[in-house]
C-alpha positions in Angstrom: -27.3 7.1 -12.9 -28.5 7.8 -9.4 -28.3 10.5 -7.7 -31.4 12.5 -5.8 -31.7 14.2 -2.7 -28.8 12.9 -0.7 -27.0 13.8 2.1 -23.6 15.6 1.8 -21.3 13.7 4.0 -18.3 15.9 5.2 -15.7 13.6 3.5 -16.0 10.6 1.3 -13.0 7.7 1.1 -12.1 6.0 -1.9 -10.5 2.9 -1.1 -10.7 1.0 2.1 -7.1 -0.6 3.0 -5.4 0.1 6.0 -5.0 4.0 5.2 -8.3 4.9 5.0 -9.1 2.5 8.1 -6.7 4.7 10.3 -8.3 7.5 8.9 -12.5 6.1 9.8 -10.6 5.1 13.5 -9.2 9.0 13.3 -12.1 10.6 12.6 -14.1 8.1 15.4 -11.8 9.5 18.0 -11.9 13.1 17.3 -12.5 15.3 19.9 -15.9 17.0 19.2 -15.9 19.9 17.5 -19.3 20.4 16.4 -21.8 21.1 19.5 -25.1 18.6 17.5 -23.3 16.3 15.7 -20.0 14.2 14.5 -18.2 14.1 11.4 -20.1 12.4 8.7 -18.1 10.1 6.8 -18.6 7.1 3.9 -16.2 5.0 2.0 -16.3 2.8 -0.8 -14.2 -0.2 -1.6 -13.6 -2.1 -5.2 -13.0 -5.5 -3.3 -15.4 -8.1 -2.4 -14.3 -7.5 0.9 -11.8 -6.2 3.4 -8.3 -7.6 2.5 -4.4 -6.1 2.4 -1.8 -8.1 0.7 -3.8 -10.8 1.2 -1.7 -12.7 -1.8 1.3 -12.4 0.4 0.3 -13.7 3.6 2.6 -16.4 3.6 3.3 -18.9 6.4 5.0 -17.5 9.2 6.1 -14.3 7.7 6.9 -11.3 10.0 5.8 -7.9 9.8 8.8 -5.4 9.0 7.2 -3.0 11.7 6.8 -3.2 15.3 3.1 -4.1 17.0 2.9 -0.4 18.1 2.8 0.8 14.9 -0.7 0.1 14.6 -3.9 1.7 13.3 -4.0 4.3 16.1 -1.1 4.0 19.0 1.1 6.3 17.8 -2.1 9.2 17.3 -3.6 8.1 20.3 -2.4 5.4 22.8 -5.4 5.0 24.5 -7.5 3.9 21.3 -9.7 0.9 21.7 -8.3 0.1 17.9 -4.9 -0.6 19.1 -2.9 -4.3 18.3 -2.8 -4.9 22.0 -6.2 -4.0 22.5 -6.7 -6.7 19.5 -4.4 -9.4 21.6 -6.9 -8.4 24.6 -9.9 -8.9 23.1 -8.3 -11.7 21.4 -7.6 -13.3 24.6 -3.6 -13.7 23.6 -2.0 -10.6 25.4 -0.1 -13.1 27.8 1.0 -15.6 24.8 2.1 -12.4 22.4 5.0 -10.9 25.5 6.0 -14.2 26.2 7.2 -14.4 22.5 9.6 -11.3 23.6 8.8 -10.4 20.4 8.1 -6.8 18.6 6.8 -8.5 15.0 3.4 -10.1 14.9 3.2 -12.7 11.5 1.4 -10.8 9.0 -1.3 -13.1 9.1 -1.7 -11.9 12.6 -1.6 -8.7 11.9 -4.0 -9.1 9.0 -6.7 -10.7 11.7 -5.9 -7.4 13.4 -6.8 -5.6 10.6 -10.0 -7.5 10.1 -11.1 -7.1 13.8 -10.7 -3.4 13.7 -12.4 -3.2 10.4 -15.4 -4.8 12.0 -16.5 -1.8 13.9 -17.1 0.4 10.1 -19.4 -1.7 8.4 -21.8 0.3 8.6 -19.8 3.3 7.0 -18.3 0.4 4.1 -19.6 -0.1 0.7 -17.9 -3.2 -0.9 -18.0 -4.3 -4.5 -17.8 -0.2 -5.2 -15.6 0.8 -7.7 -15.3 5.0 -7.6 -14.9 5.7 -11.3 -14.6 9.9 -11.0 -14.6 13.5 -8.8 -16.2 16.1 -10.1 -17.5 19.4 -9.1 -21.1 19.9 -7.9 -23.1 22.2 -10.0 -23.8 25.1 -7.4 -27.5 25.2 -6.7 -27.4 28.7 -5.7 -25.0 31.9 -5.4 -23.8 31.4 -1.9 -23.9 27.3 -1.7 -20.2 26.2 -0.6 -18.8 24.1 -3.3 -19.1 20.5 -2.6 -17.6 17.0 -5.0 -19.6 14.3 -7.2 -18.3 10.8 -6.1 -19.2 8.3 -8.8 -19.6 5.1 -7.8 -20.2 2.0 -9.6 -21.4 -1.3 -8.2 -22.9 -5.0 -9.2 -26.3 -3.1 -9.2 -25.5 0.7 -11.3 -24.3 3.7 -10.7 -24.4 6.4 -8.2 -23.3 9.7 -7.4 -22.1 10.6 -3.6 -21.9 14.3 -2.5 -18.9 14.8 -0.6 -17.3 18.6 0.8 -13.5 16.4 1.1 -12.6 13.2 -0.1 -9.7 11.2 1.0 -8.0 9.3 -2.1 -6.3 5.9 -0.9 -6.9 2.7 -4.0 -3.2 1.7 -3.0 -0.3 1.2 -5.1 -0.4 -0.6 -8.5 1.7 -3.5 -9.5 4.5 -2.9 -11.7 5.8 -5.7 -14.7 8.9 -5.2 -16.5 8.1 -3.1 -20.0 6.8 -5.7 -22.7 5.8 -8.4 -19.7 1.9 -9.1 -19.6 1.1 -11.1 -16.9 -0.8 -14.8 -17.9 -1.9 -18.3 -16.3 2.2 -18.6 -16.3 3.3 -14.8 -15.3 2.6 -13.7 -12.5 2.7 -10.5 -10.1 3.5 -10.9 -6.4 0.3 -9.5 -5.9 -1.5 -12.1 -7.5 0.8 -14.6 -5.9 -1.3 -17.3 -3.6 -4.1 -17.2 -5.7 -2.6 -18.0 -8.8 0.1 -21.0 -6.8 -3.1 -22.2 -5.1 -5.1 -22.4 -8.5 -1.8 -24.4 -9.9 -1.0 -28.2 -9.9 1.9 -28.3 -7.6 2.9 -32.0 -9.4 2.8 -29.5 -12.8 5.3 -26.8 -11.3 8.2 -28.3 -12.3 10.5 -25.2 -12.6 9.5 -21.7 -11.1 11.6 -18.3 -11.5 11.1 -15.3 -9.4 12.1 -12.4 -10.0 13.2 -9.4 -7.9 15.8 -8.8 -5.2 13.7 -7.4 -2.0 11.5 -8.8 0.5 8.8 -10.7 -1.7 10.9 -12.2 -3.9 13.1 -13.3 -1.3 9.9 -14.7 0.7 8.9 -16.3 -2.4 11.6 -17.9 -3.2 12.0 -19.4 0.4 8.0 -20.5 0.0 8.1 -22.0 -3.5 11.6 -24.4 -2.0 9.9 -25.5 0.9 6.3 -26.1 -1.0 7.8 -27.5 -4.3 10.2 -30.5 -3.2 10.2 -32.0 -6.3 11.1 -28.4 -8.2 13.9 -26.1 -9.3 13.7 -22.8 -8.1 15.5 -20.0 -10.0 16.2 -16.7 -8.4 16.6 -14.0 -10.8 18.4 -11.1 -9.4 19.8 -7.5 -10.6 22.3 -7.0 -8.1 25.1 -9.8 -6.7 22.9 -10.8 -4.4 20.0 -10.2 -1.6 20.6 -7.1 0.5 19.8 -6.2 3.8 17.3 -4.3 5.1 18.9 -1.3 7.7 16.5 -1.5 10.8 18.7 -0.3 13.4 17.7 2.2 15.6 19.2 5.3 13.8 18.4 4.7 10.7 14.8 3.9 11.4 14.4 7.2 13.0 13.6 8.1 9.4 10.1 6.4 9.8 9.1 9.0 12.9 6.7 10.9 12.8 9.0 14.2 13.2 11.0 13.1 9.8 8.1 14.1 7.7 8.3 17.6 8.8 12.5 17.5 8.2 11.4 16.0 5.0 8.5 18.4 3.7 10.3 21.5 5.3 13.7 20.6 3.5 15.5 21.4 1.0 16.1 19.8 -2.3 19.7 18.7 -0.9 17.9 17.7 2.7 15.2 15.2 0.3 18.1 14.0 -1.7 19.9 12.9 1.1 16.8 11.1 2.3 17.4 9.0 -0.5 20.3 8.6 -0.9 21.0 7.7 2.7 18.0 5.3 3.8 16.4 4.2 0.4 18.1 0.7 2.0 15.8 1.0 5.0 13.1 -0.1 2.6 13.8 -0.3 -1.0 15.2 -3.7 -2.7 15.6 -5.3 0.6 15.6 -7.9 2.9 15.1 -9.0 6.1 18.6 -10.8 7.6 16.2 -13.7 8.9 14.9 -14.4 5.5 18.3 -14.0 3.7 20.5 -16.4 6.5 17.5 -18.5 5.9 17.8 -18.4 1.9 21.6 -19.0 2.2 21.4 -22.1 4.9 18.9 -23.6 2.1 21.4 -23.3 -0.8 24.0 -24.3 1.3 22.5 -27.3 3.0 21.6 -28.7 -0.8 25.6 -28.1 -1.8 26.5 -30.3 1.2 23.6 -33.0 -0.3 25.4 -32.2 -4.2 21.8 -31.2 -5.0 20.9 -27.7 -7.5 17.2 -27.1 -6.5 17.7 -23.9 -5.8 19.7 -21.2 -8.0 20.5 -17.7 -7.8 21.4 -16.1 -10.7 22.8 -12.9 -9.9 23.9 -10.0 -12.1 20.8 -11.2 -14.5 17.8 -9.2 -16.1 14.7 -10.6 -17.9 14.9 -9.2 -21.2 11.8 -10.7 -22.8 9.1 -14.2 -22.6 7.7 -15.7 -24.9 5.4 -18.5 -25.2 7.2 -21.4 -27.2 4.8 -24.8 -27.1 3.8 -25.5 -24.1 6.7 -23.5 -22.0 7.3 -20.3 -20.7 10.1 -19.4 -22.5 12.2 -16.2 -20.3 15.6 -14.5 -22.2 17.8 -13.6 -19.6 20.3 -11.0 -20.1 23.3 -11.0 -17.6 24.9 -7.9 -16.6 28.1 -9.1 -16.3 29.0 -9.9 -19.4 26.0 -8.8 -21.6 25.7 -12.2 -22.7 22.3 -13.8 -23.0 20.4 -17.0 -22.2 17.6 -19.0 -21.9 15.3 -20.5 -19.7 12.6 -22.8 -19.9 9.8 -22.4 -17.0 6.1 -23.3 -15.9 5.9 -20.5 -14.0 7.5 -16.8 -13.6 6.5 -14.6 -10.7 7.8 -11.2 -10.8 8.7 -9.2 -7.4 9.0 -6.1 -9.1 7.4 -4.2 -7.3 4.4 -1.2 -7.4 4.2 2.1 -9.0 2.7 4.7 -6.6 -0.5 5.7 -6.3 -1.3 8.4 -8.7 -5.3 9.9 -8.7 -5.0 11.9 -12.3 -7.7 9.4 -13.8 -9.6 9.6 -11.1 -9.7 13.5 -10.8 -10.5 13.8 -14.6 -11.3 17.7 -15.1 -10.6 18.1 -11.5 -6.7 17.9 -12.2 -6.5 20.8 -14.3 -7.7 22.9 -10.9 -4.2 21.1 -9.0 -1.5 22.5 -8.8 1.8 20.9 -10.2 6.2 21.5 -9.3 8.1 22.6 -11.7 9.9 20.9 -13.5 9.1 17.6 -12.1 5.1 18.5 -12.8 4.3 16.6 -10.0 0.8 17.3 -7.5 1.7 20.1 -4.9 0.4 18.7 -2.0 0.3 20.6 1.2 1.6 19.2 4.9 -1.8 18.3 5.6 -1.5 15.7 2.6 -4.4 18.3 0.8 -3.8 18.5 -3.0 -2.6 22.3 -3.3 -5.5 23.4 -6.2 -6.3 26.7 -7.6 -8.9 28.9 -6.1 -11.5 27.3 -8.0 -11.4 24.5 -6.2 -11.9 25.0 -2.1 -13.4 21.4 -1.4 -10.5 19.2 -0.2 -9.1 16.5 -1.9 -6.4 14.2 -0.1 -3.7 11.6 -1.3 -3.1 8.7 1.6 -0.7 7.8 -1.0 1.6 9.2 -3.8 2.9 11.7 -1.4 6.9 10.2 -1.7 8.2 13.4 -3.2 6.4 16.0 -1.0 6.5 13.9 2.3 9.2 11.1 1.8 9.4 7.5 2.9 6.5 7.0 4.6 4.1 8.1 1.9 2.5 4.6 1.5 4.0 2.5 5.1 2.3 1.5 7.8 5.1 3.1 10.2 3.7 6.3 10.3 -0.2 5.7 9.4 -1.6 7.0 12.5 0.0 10.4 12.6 -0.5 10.8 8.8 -4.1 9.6 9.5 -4.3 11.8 12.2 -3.4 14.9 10.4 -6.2 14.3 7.8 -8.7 13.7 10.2 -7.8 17.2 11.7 -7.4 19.1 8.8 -11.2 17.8 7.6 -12.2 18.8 11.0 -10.7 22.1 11.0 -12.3 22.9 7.9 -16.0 22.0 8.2 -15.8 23.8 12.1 -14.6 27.1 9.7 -17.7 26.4 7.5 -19.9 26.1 10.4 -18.4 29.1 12.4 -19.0 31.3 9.1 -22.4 30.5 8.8 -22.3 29.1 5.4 -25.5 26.9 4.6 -24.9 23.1 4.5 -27.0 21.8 2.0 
């Protein structure tokens, strides 16, 4: 393991997806506050490269989020890092307004991604996997504390000396309990790779599973890709429901509802919930369900069945029986149960938030946790609330759901939240420096 005299950058980010992106644009843009230098920053990335959903960049789908709610408008309209600076440089500005359109295809918006990502390469290590945060053995009475980042990669591993460290490695997919994903099971995440690594003449009959936006936009795919297939729709509820995006209900996505939220009481978060969950939660867009619905009822008019939708029905278990995927349905209607026979499954289930306990290792004993929910305390600044053995600062882009609601892991409020971060690392290496505490 490697570690020598290195330099201790003032915050180190683990994980490099659209999060901690905002944040390197953030901390870019900050006003100076240091009369010699800028905020030192590094950030290390498992994948091979720069990539967000990349499995679910399917033709023509829309981003659920305006343009504007970019990398950096909302922070700091002026940012060269915008989506319409993108369309500028991009030579498309014209093209996109005449669409009189507010949602760029997510394969637009990914290209957006990747052009704003170009400016941080020198600031990205790829192919690093951050294994565990530590504490810095103190090197002499009066050193300031400062974090062990180790870092694996194709060549070894390495330690990186950090005084904050920003904690985004995304959310992680979720399967139904006793479900193990194979050649013939998949997870929406995993979704164009694994159709694309599949004979299409061999996919005879494909389930999804799941009643929000990626199952829906599955479905649609695998109907129009698949002409020669049945397509089976599994769903827990009577059908596909839509998603609220009118103007009063997404006021829940401002930037001012995280401080309602994190302020609130535990009746003011509860209604949160109960109220908007359908602004994003087990949900669809109304294009994509009219669309769904014109399908099925085109092939009724034809007295064709390639597409079903089994509502009211759970997957209670698969098995592998021959050469088939064999999936037990249970239906919540009647409790009965059934069977079908498929060479594929992909499950739309969803992910379960990020949570950095593994990560922290040791570490997590110094966090503080609620009561009785024993979940992180995390302060407005998105800082992990820690005992006061523990001054460096760790924060969650991520995970934050119950301390700062909806938004905890959208896009439609990354720029503030990124914003936020970047001053609150700011803030506290200018109160280092004003104190006069040694650096290294």
């Amino acid at each position: 393991m490697s570690t020598g005299a290195q330099e201790i950058y003032d915050v180190v980010g683990i994980g490099f997806g659209p999060s901690n992106l905002s944040l390197a644009i953030a901390l870019e843009e900050h006003p100076a506050n240091f009369p010699n230098r800028t905020v030192s920053a590094a950030f290390f990335e498992r994948q091979a490269a720069f990539g967000w959903h990349r499995n679910m960049l399917l033709p023509s789908t829309a981003m659920q989020v305006s343009f504007l709610k970019d990398l950096a408008t909302f922070r700091n309209p002026e940012s060269r890092f915008t989506f319409v600076s993108y369309l500028h440089a991009s030579g498309r500005l014209a093209s996109f307004v005449n669409k009189q359109n507010f949602y760029p295809t997510r394969q637009e918006f990914h290209r957006y991604l990747e052009w704003a990502e170009s400016n941080f390469a020198d600031r990205v290590s790829y192919g690093s996997q951050v294994t565990g945060v530590r504490l810095a053995p103190p090197t002499t009475a009066r050193s300031p504390q400062h974090l062990q980042v180790e870092v694996q990669n194709g060549t070894g591993t390495r330690v990186v000396n950090a005084r904050n460290a920003v904690i985004s490695t995304g959310l992680a997919p979720r399967m139904p309990d006793g479900v193990d994903r194979d050649e013939h099971v998949w997870h929406s995440s995993e979704f164009l790779d694994r159709f694309r690594q599949s004979r299409p003449d061999e996919l005879k009959q494909v389930a999804v599973v799941g009643a929000g936006q990626s199952g829906a936009e599955i479905t649609r795919f695998l109907y129009d890709y698949l002409p020669h297939a049945r397509i089976f729709a599994i769903i827990p509820s009577y059908g596909y429901s839509i998603a609220d995006s009118t103007p009063f209900a997404n006021q829940v996505f401002d930037p001012t509802a995280v401080d309602d939220f994190y302020f609130g009481t535990d009746r003011t978060r509860a209604a949160f919930w109960q109220y908007h969950k359908n602004t994003n939660y087990s949900v669809v867009d109304d294009e994509v369900i009219r669309d769904l619905h014109q399908r099925a009822y085109d092939q009724e008019v034809c007295g064709e069945s390639r597409l079903q939708f089994l509502n009211l029905t759970r997957v209670h278990e698969i098995k592998r029986v021959g050469g088939d995927t064999r999936v037990y349905l249970e239906s919540l209607q009647d409790d009965g149960m059934d069977e079908l026979d498929v060479d594929a499954i992909v499950f739309a289930t969803g992910y379960n938030a990020m949570d950095p306990t593994g990560l922290l290792g040791d570490l997590d004993h110094l966090c503080l946790r609620d009561e009785p929910g024993g979940r992180h305390q995390i302060g407005r600044d998105y800082r992990l609330l820690t005992t006061s053995e523990l001054s460096c600062g760790i924060y969650l882009q991520g995970g934050t759901e119950h301390t700062h609601g909806l938004t905890s892991s959208l896009l439609s409020n990354i720029a503030v939240r990124s914003g936020e971060i970047a001053d609150s690392i700011v803030r506290r290496c200018a109160e280092e420096e004003r104190v006069g505490s040694p650096r290294d």
